[in-house]
SEDORO-122290 format. One line per field, with one value per residue (C-alpha): x, y, z; residue number from 1. Coordinates in nm, 2 decimals. Example, Ala and Ser with C-alpha at 12.3 -4.5 7.8 and 13.67 -1.06 7.14 Angstrom:
# SEDORO-122290
x 1.23 1.37
y -0.45 -0.11
z 0.78 0.71
nr 1 2
END
This chain:
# SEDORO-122290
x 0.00 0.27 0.45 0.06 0.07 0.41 0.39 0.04 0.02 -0.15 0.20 0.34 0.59 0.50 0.38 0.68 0.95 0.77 0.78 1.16 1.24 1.06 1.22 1.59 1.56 1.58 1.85 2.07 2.28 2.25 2.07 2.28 2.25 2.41 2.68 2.75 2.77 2.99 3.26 3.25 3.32 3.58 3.75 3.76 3.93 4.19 4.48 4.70 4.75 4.75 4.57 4.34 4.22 4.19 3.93 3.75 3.71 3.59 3.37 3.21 3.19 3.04 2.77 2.63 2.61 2.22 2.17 2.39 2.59 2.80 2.90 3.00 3.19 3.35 3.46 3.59 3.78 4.00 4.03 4.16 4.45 4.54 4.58 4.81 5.03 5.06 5.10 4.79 4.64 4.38 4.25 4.24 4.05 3.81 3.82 3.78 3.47 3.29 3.33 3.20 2.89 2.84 2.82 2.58 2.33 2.36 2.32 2.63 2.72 3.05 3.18 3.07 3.26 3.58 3.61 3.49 3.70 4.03 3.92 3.88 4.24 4.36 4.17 4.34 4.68 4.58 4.41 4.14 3.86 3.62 3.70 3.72 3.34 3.19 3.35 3.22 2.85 2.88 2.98 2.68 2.42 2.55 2.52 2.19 2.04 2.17 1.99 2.28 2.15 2.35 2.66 2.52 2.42 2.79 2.89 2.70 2.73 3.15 3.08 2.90 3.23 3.41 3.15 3.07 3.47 3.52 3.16 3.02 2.65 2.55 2.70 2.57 2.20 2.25 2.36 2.06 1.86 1.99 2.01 1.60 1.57 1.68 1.47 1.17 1.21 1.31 0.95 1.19 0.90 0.96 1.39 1.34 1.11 1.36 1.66 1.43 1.34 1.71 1.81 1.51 1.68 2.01 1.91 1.64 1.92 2.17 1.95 2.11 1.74 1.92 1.91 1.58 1.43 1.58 1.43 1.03 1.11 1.21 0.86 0.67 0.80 0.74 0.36 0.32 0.46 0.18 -0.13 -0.13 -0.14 -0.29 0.02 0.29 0.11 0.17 0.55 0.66 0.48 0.64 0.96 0.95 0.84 1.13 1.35 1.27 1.38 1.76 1.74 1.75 1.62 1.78 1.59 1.30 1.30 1.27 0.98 0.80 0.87 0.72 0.43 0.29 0.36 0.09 -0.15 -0.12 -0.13 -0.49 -0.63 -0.64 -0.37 -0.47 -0.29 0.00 0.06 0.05 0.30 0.54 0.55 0.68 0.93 1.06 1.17 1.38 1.51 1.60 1.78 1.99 2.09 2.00 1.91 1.82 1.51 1.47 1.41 1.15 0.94 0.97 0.83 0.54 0.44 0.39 0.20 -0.02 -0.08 -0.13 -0.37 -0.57 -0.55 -0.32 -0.10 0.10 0.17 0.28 0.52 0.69 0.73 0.83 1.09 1.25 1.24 1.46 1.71 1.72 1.80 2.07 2.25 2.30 2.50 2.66 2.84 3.04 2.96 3.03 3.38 3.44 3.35 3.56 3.83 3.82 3.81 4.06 4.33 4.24 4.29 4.64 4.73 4.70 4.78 5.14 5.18 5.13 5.32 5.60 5.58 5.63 5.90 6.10 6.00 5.95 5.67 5.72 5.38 5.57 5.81 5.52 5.26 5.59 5.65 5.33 5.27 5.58 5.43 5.10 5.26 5.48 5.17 5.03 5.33 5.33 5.01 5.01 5.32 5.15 4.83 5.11 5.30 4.95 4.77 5.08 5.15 4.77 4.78 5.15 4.91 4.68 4.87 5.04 4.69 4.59 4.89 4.87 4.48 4.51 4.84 4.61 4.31 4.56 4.69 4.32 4.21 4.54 4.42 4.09 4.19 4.42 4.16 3.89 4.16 4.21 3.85 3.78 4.11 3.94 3.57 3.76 3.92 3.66 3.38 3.68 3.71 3.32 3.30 3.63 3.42 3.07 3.25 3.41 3.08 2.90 3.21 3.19 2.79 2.85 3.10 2.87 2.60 2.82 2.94 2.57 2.55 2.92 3.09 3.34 3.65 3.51 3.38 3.76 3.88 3.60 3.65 3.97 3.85 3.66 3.99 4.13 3.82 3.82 4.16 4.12 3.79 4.03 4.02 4.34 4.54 4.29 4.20 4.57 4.54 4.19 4.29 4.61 4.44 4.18 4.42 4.56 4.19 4.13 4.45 4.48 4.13 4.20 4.44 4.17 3.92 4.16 4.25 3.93 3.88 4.18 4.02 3.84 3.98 4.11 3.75 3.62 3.86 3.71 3.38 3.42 3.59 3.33 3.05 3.24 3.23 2.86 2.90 2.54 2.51 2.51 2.85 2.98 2.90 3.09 3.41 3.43 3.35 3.07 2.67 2.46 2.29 2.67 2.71 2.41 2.55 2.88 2.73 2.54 2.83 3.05 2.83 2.82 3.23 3.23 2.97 2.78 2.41 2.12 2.06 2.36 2.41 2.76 2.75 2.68 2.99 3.22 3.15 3.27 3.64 3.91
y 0.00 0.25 0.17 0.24 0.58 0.66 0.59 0.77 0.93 1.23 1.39 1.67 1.51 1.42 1.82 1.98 1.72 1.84 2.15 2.17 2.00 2.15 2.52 2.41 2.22 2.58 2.74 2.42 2.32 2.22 1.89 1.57 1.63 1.97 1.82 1.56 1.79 2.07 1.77 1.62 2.01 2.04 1.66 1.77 2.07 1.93 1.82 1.72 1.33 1.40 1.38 1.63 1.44 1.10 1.34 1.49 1.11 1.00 1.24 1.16 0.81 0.91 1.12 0.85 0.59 0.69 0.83 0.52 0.24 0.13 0.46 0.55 0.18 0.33 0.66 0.47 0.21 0.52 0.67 0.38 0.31 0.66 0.62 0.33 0.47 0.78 0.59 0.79 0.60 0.81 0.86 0.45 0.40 0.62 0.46 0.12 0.21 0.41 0.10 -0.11 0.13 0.08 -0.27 -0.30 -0.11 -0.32 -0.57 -0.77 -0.81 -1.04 -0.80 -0.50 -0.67 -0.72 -0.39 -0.23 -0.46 -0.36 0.01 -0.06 -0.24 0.07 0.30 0.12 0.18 0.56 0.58 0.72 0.68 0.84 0.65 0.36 0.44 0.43 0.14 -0.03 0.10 0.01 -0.34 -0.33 -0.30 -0.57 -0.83 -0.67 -0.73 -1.08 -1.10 -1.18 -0.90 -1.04 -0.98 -0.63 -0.51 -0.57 -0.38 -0.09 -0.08 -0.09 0.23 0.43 0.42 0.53 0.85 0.91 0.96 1.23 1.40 1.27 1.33 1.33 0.96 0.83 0.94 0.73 0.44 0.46 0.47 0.14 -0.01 0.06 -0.14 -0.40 -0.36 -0.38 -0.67 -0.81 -0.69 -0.48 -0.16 0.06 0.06 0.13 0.40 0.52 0.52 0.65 0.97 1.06 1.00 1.24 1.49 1.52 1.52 1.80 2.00 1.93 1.98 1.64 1.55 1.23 1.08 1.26 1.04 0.75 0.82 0.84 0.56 0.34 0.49 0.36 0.02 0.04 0.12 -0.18 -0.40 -0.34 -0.30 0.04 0.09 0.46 0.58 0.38 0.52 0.87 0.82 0.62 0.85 1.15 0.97 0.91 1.28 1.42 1.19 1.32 1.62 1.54 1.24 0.99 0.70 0.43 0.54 0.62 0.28 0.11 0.31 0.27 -0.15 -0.15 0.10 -0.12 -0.45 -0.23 -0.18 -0.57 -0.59 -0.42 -0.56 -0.30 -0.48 -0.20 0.10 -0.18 -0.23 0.16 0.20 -0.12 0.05 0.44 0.22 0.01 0.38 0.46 0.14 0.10 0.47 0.28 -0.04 -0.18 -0.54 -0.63 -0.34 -0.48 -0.85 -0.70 -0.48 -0.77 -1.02 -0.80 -0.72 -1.11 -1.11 -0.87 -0.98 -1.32 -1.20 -1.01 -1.35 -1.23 -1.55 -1.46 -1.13 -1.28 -1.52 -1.22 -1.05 -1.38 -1.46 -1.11 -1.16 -1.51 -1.25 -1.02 -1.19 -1.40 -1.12 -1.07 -1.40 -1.32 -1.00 -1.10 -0.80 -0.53 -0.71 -0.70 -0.32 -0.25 -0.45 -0.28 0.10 0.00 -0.15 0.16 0.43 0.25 0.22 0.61 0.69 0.51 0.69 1.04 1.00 0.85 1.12 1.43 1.23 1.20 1.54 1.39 1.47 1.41 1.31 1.08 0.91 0.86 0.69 0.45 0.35 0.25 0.08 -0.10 -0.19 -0.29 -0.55 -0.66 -0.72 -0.91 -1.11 -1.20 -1.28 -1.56 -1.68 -1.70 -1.88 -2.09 -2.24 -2.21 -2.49 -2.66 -2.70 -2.83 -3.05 -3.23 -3.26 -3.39 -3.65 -3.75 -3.79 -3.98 -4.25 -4.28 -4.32 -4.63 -4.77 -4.79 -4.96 -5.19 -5.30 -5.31 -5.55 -5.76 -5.78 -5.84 -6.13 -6.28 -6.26 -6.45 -6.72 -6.77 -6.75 -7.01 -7.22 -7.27 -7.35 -7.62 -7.75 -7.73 -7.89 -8.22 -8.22 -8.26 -8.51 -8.70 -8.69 -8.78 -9.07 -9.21 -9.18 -9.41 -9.64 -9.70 -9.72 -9.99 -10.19 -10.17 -10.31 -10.60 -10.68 -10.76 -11.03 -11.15 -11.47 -11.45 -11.41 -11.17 -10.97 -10.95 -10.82 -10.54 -10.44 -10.37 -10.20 -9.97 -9.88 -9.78 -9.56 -9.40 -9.32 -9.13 -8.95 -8.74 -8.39 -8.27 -8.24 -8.13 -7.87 -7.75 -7.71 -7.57 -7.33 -7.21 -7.16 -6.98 -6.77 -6.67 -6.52 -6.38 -6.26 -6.23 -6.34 -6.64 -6.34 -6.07 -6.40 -6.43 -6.14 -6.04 -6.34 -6.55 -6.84 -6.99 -7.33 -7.49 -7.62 -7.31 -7.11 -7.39 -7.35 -6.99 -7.02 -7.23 -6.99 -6.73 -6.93 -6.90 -7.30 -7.48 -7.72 -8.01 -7.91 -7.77 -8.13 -8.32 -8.08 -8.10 -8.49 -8.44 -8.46 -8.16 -8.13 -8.10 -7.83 -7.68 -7.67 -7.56 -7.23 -7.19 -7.16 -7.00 -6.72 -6.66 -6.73 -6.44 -6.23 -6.14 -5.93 -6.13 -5.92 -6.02 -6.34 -6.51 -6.48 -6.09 -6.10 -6.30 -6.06 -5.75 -5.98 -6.00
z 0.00 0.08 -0.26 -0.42 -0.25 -0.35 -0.68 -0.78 -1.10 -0.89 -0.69 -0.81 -0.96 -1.32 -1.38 -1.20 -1.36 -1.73 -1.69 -1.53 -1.89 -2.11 -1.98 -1.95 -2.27 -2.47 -2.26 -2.15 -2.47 -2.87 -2.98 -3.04 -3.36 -3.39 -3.13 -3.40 -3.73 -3.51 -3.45 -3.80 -3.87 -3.61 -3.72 -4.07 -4.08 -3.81 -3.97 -3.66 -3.58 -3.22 -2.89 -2.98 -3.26 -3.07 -2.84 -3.12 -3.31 -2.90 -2.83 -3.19 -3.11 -2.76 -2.89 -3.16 -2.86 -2.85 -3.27 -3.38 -3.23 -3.56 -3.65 -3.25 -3.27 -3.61 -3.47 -3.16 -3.33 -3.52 -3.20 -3.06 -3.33 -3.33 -2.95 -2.96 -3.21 -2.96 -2.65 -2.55 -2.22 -2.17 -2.52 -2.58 -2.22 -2.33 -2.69 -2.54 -2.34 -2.64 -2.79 -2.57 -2.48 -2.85 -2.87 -2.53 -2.72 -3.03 -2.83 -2.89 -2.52 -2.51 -2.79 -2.55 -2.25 -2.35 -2.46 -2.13 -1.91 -2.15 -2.07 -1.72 -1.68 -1.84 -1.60 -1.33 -1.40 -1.45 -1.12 -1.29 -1.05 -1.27 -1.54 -1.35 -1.21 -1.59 -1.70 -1.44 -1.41 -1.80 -1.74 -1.48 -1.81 -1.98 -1.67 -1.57 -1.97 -1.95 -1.63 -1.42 -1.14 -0.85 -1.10 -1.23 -0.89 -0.75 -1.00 -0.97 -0.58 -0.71 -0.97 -0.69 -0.44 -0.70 -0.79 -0.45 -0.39 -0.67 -0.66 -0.92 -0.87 -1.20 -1.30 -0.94 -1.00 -1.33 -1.17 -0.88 -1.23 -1.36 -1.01 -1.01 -1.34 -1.15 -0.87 -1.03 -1.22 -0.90 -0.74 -0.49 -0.56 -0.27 -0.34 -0.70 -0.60 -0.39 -0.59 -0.88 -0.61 -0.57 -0.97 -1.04 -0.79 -0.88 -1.24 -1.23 -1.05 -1.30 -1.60 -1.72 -1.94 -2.07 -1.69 -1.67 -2.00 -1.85 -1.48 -1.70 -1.88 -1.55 -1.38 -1.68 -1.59 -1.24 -1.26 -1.55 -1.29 -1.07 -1.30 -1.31 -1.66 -1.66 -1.52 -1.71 -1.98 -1.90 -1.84 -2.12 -2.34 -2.16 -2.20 -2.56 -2.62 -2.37 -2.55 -2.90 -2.81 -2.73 -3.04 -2.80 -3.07 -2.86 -2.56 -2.78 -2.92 -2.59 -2.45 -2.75 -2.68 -2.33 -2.41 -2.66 -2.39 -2.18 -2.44 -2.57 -2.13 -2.14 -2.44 -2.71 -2.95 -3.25 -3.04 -2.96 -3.32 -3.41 -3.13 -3.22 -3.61 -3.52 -3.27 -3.56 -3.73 -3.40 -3.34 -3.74 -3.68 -3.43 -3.60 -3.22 -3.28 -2.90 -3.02 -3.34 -3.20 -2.92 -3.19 -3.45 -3.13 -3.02 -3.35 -3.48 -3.16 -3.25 -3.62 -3.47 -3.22 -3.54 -3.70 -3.98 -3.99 -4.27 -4.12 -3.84 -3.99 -4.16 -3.85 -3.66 -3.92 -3.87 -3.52 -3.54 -3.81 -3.50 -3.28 -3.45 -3.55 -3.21 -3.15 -3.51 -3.53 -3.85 -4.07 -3.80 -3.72 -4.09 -4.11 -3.83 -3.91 -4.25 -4.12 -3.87 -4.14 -4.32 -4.07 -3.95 -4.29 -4.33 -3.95 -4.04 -4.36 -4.22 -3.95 -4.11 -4.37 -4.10 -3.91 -4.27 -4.43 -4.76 -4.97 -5.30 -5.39 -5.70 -5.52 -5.27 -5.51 -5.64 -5.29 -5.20 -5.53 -5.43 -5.08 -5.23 -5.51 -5.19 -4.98 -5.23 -5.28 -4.96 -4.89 -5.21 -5.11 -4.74 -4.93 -5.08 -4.84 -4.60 -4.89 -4.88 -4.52 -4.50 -4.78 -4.64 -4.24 -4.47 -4.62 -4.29 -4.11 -4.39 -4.41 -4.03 -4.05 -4.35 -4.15 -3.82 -4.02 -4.17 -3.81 -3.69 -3.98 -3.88 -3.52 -3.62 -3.84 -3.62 -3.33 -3.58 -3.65 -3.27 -3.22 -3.53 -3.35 -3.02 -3.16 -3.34 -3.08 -2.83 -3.11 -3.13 -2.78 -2.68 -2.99 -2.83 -2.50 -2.62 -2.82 -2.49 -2.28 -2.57 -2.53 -2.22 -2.23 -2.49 -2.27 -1.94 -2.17 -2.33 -1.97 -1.87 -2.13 -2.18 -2.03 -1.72 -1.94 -2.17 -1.94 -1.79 -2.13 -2.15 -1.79 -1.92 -2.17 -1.99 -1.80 -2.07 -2.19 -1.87 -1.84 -2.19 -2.05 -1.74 -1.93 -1.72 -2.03 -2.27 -2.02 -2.06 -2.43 -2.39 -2.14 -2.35 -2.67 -2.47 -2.33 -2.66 -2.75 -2.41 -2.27 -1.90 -1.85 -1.56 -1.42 -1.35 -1.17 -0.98 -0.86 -0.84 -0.62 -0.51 -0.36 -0.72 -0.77 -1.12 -1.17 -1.10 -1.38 -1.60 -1.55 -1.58 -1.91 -2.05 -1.92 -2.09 -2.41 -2.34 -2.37 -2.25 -1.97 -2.12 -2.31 -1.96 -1.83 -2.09 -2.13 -1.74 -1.75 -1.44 -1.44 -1.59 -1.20 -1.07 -1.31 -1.24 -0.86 -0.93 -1.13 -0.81 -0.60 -0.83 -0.81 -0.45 -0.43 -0.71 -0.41 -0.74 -0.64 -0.69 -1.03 -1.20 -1.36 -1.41 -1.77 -1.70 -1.48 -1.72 -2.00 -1.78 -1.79 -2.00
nr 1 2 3 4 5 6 7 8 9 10 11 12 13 14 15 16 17 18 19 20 21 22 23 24 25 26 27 28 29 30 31 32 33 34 35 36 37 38 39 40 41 42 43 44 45 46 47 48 49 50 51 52 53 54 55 56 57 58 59 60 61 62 63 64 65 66 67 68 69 70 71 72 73 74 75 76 77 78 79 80 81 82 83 84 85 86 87 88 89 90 91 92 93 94 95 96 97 98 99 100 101 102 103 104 105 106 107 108 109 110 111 112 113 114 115 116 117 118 119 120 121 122 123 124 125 126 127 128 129 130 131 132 133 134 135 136 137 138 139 140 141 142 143 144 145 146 147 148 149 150 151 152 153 154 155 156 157 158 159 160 161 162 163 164 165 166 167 168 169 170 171 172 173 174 175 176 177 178 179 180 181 182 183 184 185 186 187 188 189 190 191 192 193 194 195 196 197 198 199 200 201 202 203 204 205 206 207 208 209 210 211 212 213 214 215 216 217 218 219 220 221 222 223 224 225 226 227 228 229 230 231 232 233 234 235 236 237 238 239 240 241 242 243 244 245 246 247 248 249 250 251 252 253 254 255 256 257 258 259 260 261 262 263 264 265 266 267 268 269 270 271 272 273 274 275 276 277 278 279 280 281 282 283 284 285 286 287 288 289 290 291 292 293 294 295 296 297 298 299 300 301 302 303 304 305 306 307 308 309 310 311 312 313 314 315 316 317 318 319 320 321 322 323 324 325 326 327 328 329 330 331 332 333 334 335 336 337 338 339 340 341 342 343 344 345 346 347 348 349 350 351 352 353 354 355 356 357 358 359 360 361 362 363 364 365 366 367 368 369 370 371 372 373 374 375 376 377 378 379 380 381 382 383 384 385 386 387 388 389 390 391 392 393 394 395 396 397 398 399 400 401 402 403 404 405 406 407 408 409 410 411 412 413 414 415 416 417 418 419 420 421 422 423 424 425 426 427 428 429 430 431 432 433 434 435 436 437 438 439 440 441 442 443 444 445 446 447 448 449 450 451 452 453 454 455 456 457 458 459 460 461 462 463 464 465 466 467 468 469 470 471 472 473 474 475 476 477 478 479 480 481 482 483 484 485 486 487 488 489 490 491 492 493 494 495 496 497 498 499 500 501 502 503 504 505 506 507 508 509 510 511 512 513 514 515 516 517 518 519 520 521 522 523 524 525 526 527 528 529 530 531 532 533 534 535 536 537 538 539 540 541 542 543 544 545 546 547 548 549 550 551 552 553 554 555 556 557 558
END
């Protein structure tokens, strides 16, 4: 309820916060716009390669932050090489953060980071605490439109030590602007009222009508976030008509995005649509994508919502082109790759033609013909040996690929011949074994119905049968020939568990040979039922879980 009261539409504030604006906005100082053309002015008919023209080229790039990002990125990326070629700290700090700036409100953040924290590092070891202060209350926007708050808010708290310890009123009502933003969407009403309170002081006082836009803007939101759409009404369009006045399209843009999110909010999707179309112009202006994506979004929702499908699937495809250009910043880093080869390329050349005091404009033309056909020497012979360097890795990889599939088709075939090997033997063993048992079936019979003496001669016989049935030494052979195909195997048993017995490493083997119990019986020379038992107790020796069989476990080995 107090947050209600606080925020009514019906305090003085709205009326007296207009009216401040609306009478410094004559007096204070020249739009954007005539900012811009009166340092264009200023950088053309400069013809140093100094500091002075790494501030002008800055304060260009700083001034199309809220007109246009890619043109503020441009301007900053030339101020930046001229900076580094003057060993100019201050001039490539500020460079880095224009930059940066420039790329938050394009939306490419990761782009906009690195460029702020290089800044930042180089702020530092200025003990600029100013500088320092921006860099990081910029570094605070990116985090808090990623939604990382807890990292945004941290900070911003950091950025308002450091304006708080050189006065810097101005820059901490800013930051108590974003820090609202974040309050809100966090439902934290009566601190982003409050923060919003002392941002709206300190810029009224100042006449700053850029923090003033932003502090409207940031009240719009706060009354959508509680239903009270009259009101957000009232500040977002007060926002976007304060901000036309100062050519704040970025700005402009994103109040135009959360007016229409009110009106699609209450229903009446016609005004949203009206509202989402004069955005797209601003947010065009800007080359912001992060706009583009939310316009393009809300307006497929409204032609959906009007049931113009195909509408809608225009708009929706537009959106997904949005809002991949913001993971895929190729054609700006081309752009600016290309004006910053360019603007070294002449930086150098200047330069090197006052240090020299040469300017024969002949002698100059041959010698950078020279450089050119040089360059482009180079760069074939770099293509050259590049495609031939690949092609030799290529080659290698390839040899060493066909020699490992040769020496895996080797191992393969040698482990089918060992395989083949022991089914062989182990087929001629159980036939060996199955031909003894019928033997000696055959004797016990002949024995029933033979005469004393005979009977003598085949009870010799059976001896002899018997003697041939013990399976110690083809067990030997078995078990060598099985050791061949499954190296180690009887090793890992036991050492997994010492106590197994030769007849259990036998039965284990045959198992593993997936052998059945009748063959198990006959290669170990004992009843089916006694194999059955011995599986049983192999399987508690091996302390196997009542889910796993031994076959399971075998498979696992060797």
């Amino acid at each position: 309820m107090i947050v209600l009261k606080s925020l009514s539409v019906t305090t003085s504030f709205p009326m007296k916060y207009f009216l401040t604006v609306v009478f410094f906005l004559v007096t204070i100082c020249a739009s954007v716009s005539q900012r811009i053309d009166s340092l264009k002015h200023e950088l053309i008919n400069y013809r140093g390669e100094d500091t002075i023209k790494v501030d002008i080229l800055n304060n260009l790039g700083y001034e199309y932050w809220i007109v246009n990002p890619v043109q503020s990125i441009i301007y900053g990326q030339q101020a930046k090489v001229l900076a580094e070629i003057l060993n100019d700290s201050s001039g490539l700090a500020f460079a880095n953060r224009v930059i940066g700036v420039a790329h938050w409100a394009r939306g490419s953040y990761d782009h906009g980071l690195r460029f702020l924290l290089d800044g930042l590092t180089i702020y530092e070891s200025r003990g600029d605490t100013l500088g320092m202060g921006n860099c990081l209350m910029n570094v605070g926007l990116i985090y808090a439109d990623r939604m990382d708050y807890d990292a945004a808010t941290k900070y911003y708290f950091e950025a308002l030590k450091m304006f708080d310890a050189v006065n810097a009123d101005n820059r901490a009502a800013t930051t108590y602007t974003k820090l609202a933003t974040i309050f809100i969407d966090e439902g934290k009403l009566g601190a982003a009222n409050d923060f919003l309170s002392r941002a709206n002081a300190t810029h009224s006082q100042q006449k700053f009508i850029y923090g003033q836009v932003e502090v409207l803007n940031r009240y719009g939101l706060l009354h959508f976030s509680i239903e009270n759409y009259d009101s957000a009404i009232y500040y977002f369009e007060k926002s976007i008509s304060l901000g036309k006045q100062i050519d704040d399209f970025n700005g402009i843009a994103k109040s135009h995005t959360e007016l229409a999110d009110v009106y699609i909010e209450i229903g009446n999707i016609d005004k949203a649509e009206d509202i989402l179309l004069s955005g797209l112009e601003y947010a065009r202006r800007t080359h912001s994508h992060k706009w583009l994506k939310d316009i393009y979004q809300g307006l497929q929702l409204t032609a959906r919502t009007k049931g113009n499908l195909s509408q809608a699937i225009e708009y929706y495809d537009r959106y997904i082109q949005e809002k991949d250009s913001i993971l895929n910043e190729q054609t700006l880093n081309n752009i600016t790759r290309l004006e910053t080869e360019l603007a070294t390329t002449e930086q150098k050349r200047q330069l090197e033609a006052k240090e020299q005091e040469i300017v024969i404009l002949e002698q100059d033309a041959e010698i950078q013909k020279t450089r050119f056909i040089i360059l482009i020497v180079i760069v074939i012979a770099l293509v050259i040996v590049g495609v031939l360097i690949i092609r030799n890795r290529q080659l290698i990889v390839q040899r060493n690929a066909d020699k490992a599939r040769k020496e895996a088709d080797k191992t393969r075939q040698e482990l089918e011949f060992k395989n083949r090997e022991l089914v062989s033997y182990t087929v001629n063993f159980l036939q060996k074994n199955q031909l003894f048992e019928e033997l000696t079936e055959l004797i016990a019979d002949l024995k029933k119905r033979s005469s004393s003496d005979v009977r003598k001669d085949l009870i010799s016989m059976e001896r002899t049968v018997k003697k041939h049935l013990q399976v110690d030494k083809d067990w030997e052979d078995f078990k060598l020939r099985f050791e061949n195909l499954h190296s180690g195997f009887f090793d890992s048993l036991l050492k997994h568990q010492p106590s197994l017995t030769g007849n259990d490493l036998k039965l284990c083997a045959l198992v593993k040979m997936n052998f059945s119990i009748k063959e198990t019986a006959d290669m170990m020379g004992i009843s089916t039922e006694s194999v059955k038992t011995a599986r049983y107790r192999l399987k508690k020796k091996l302390n196997l879980p009542a889910e796993t069989t031994v076959n399971d476990f075998l498979n696992t080995i060797g």
